[in-house]
C-alpha positions as CSV (number, residue, x, y, z in Angstrom):
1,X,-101.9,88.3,22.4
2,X,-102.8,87.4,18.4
3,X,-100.7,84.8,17.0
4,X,-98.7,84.9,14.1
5,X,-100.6,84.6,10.8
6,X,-99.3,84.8,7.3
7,X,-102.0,85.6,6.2
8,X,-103.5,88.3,8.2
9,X,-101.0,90.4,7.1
10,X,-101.7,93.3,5.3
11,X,-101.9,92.0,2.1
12,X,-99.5,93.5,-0.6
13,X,-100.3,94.6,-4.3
14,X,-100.0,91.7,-6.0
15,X,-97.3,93.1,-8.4
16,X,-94.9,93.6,-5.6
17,X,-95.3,90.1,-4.7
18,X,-94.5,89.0,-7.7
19,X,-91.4,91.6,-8.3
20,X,-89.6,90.0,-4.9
21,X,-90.4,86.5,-6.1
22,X,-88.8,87.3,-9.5
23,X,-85.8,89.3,-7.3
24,X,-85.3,86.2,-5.6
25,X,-85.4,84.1,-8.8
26,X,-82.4,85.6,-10.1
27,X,-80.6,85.3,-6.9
28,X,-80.9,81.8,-6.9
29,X,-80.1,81.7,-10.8
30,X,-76.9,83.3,-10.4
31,X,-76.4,81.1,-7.2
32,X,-76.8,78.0,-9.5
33,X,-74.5,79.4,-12.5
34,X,-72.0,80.5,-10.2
35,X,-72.2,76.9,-8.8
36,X,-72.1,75.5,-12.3
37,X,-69.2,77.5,-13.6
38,X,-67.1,77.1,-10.4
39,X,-67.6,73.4,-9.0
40,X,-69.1,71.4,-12.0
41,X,-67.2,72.6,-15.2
42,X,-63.6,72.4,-14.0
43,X,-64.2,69.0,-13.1
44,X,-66.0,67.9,-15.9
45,X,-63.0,69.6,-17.6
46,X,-60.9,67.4,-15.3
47,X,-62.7,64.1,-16.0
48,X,-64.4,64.1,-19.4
49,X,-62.3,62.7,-20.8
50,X,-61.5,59.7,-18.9
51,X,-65.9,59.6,-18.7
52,X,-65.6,59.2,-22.9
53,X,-63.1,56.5,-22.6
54,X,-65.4,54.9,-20.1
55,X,-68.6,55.4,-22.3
56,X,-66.4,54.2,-25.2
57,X,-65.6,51.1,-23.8
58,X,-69.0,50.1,-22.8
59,X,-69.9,50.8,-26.2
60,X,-67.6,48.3,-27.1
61,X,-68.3,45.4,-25.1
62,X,-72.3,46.4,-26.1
63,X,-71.2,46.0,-29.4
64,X,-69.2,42.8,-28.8
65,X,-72.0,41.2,-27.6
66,X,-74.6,42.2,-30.4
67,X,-72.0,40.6,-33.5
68,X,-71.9,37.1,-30.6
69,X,-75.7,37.1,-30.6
70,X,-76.2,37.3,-34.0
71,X,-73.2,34.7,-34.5
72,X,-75.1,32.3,-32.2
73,X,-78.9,33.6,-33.8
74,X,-79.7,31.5,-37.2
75,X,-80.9,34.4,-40.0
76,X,-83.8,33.4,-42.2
77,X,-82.5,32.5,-45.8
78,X,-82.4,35.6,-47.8
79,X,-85.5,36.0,-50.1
């Protein structure tokens, strides 16, 4: 009983192979956007907001902490 081989099948014309991997491609593209659209931008819609207030805040304590470093750094005498 021969065992199961990929590769002693009857090999197909290389432009078919290619056509099914490009069919399959665009499955899983529209797969993915679907995803996108339906899970990741309504909650990005949801949240973005409160994300920028977040980023917005580090920002702040980022800058915060540069102005008490350069309080605490001596500057060089201008020229």
């Amino acid at each position: 009983m021969p065992t199961s081989n990929p590769y002693s099948a009857p090999k197909r014309p290389f432009e078919d192979r290619v056509r099914d991997a490009a069919t399959h491609m665009e499955e899983d593209l529209k797969r993915v956007v679907a995803y996108i659209n339906d899970e990741v931008v309504p909650d990005v819609r949801r949240n973005g907001s409160r994300a920028l207030r977040d980023a917005a805040a580090e920002l702040h304590r980022l800058a915060e902490r540069v102005e008490d470093a350069n309080r605490r750094t001596p500057h060089p005498p201008p020229r």
